[in-house]
N, C-alpha and C positions, 0 to 999 in steps of 0.2 A: 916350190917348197920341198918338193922332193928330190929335188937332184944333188947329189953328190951325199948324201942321209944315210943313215943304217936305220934299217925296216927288219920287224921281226914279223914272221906272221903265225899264229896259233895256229894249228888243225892245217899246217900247211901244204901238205899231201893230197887234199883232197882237189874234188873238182873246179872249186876256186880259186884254189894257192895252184893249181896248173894253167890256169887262165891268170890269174894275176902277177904271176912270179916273169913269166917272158915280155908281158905287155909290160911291166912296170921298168925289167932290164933296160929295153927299146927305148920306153919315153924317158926314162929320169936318169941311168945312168946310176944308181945310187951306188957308195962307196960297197957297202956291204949290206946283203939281202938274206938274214937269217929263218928259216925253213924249220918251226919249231912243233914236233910233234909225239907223239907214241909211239908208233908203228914202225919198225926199222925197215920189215921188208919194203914198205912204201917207199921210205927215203932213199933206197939202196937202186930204188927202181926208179926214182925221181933226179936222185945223182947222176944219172950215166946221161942226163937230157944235157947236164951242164959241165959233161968232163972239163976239167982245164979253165972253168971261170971262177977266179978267184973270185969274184964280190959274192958266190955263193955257197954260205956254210948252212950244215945240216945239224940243229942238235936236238937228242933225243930226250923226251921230256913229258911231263901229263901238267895239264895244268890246275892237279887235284893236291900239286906238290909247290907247297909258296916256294920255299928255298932253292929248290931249281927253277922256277922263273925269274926271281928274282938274279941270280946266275947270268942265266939266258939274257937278260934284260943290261948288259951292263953295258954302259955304250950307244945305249939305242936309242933314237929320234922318235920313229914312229910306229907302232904296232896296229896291225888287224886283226880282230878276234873272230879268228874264223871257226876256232874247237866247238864241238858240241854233240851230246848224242841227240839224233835229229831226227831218225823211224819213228814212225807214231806209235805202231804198234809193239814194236821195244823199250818204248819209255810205258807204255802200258802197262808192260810186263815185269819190269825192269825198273820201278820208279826211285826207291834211291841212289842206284847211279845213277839215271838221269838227275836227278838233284843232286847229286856232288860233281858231275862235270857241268853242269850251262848254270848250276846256283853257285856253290863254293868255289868252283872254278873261275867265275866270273869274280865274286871278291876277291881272291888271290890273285888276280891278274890286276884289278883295281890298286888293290894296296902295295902290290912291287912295283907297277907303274911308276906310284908319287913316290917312292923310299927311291926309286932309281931316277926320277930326272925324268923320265921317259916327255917330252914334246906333246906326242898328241896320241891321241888311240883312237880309234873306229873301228865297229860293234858290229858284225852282221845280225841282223836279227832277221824276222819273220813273219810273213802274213799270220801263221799261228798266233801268234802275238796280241795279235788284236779279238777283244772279247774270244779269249781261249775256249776250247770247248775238250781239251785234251792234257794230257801232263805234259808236254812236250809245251806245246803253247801256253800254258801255264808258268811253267820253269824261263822259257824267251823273254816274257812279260816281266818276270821276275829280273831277270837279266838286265833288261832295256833299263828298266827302273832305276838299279844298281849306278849301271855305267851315268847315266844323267844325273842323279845323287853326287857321284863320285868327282864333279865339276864343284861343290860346293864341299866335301869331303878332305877335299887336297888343301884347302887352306890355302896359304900364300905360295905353297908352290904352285907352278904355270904350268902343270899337265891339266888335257882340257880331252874329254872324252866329247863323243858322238855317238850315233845309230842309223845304219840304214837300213832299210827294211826291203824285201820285195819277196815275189810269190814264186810259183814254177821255176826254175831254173829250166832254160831247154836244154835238153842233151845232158844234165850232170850226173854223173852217179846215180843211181839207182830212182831217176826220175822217171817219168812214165811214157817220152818218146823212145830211149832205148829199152824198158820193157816191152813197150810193145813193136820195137823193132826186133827183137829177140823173140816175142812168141810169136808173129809172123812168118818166120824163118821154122816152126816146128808146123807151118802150116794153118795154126787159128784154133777155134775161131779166138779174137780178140776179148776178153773181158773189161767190157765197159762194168764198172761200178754201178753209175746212175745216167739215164739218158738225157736229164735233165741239169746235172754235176756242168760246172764252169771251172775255169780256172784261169789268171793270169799267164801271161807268157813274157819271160825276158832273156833275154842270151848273157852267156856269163861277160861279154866283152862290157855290156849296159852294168853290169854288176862292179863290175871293176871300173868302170869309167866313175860310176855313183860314189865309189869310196875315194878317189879322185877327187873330187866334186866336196865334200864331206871334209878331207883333208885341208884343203884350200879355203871352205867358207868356211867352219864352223868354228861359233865363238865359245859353245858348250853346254852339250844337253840337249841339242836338236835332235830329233829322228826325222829322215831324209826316207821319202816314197817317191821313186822314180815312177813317171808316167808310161805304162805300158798298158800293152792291147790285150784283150781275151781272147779266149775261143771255149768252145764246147764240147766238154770227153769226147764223146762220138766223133766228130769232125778230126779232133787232133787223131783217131784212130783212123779216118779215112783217110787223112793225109800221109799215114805212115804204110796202111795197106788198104789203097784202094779196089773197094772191090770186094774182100775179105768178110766174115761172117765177122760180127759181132755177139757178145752174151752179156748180157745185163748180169750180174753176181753180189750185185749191193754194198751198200757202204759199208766200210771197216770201222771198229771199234775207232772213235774217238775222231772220225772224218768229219768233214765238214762240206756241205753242198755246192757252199761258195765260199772263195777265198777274201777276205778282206783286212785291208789293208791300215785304212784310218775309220775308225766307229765314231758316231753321233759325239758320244761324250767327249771325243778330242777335237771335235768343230769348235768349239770356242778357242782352240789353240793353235789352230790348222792355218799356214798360208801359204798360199798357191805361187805358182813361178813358172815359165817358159815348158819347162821341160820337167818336172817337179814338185810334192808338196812336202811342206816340212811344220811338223808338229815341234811346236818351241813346249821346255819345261812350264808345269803348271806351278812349280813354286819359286819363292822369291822372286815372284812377278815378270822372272825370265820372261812369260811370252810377250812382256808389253815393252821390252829392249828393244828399242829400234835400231841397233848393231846386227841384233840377231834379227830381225824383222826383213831388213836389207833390202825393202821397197815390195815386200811380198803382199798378196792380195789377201785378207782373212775372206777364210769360205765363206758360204750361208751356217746359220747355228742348226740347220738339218742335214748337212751335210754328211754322205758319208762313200769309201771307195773301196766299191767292193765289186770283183768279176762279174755281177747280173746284171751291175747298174752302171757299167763303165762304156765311156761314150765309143771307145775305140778296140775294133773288134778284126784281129786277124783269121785271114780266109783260108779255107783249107790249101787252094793252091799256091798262097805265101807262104804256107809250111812245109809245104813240099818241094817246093823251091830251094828251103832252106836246109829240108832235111839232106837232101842228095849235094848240096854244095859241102855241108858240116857231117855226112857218115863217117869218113875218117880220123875226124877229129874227134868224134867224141869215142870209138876205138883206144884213143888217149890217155882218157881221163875217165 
């Protein structure tokens, strides 16, 4: 679907658009792979990875601005929305621009989508997401919403949005294995939050295979949860510095214990897959499409997927395994 395509992707600098931008070169080949974000010095520093490849342009853009998406957008097959402001404790603090980048952001990317043609789109979204407990997850929710509305939105045009959702990213940006690879290295001790705190784990290749995945099936309005394993703060801190003192310092403004992914109230929409669950839209009867159903298994109506209850559980020496193969890489990104 994606080979030989122009792809735009929002928030492209970040730790995803550097995991998705080379994996995506490699498999599809696509004509042109446009890199759309704010930040100049990021792209200036993202450009020198792809001197000399013409299928990749850089342009500089907020997506707080229709008319320069709209721009951005002309030509293009298929977009990943990967922008967003995404600190908990900055959208705390910070809440109307968090709600003009992941809320009006997200409309303006909806509506220059259909005014341009745009194929298809997919939505990163977020474990916050689900029964939010913060603005940040609040505004995502908001978001998810948005993009699956905007399937019935477009009218007779054939742009057809998605969502994928997942927890942890390991190793991205300012997540909590290179922090606490970083305060290991001033010696410790580690600040574990809560000793009892869970969390998902998925590497950004899984991330990018998901919207892969997303592209290919989706007939619109799905949210796609890839199936991935936990662990336990502590643990994930022993795997980074065995050995190493720990400090309990409590949870932040707007955290949450456990990370989850699909709540109760989306089990009557929820179906299960190989590798996979995907929540179909609750209106216009969407979830009862057997297009979009595509042989999946409806959960139990108690159902729910969240890091304390999940069947599959990664061991500290798989993360350590993992960290020392991936230290350089995430140096990267």
């Amino acid at each position: 679907m994606l080979k030989n395509s122009s792809i735009l992707i929002t928030g492209g600098t970040g730790s995803f658009g550097h995991m998705f931008v080379p994996l995506t070169l490699a498999k599809y080949n696509p004509s042109r792979l446009v890199i759309f974000s704010r930040d100049e010095m990021k792209q200036w520093e993202m450009a020198k990875l792809y001197g000399g490849d013409d299928r990749v342009r850089f342009f500089i853009g907020d997506v707080r601005d229709k008319d320069r998406l709209s721009r951005a957008l002309q030509g293009i097959d298929y977009v990943v929305h990967a922008a967003a402001t995404k600190i908990v404790p900055t959208a705390e603090y910070n809440p109307f621009e968090c709600v003009k980048t992941n809320v009006m952001g997200a409309m303006n990317l909806i509506d220059a989508c259909i005014d341009q043609g745009v194929k298809r789109v997919v939505a990163l979204s977020t474990d916050k997401a689900s029964s939010p407990a913060n603005l940040y997850g609040a505004t995502k929710l908001t978001s998810d919403k948005l993009f699956i509305a905007g399937n019935s939105y477009s009218g007779k045009n054939e742009t057809r949005f998605a969502v994928v959702r997942y927890g942890n990213v390991m190793g991205s940006r300012g997540s909590v294995i290179p922090f606490f690879l970083n305060e290991a290295e001033k010696g410790g001790p580690l600040p574990v939050t809560d000793e009892r705190m869970t969390r998902f784990m998925i590497t950004l290749e899984q991330g990018v295979e998901l919207v892969w995945h997303a592209f290919d099936d989706a007939v619109g309005g799905e949210i796609y949860v890839k199936k991935i394993p936990s662990m336990k703060i502590p643990d994930i801190a022993s795997a980074v510095a065995p050995g190493l003192e720990q400090k309990v310092i409590g949870i932040r403004p707007g955290e949450k214990l456990h990370e989850q992914m699909i709540g109760f109230e989306d089990a009557p929409y929820t179906y299960e897959y190989p590798e996979h669950f995907k929540i179909l839209p609750a209106i216009h009867d969407w979830s009862q499409d057997p297009y979009r159903i595509n042989n999946g298994k409806l959960v139990s109506p108690d159902f729910t997927y969240s890091s304390d209850n999940n069947p599959s559980w990664m061991s500290v020496e798989e993360l350590r395994s993992w960290i020392d193969a991936n230290k350089q890489k995430m140096l990267q990104i």
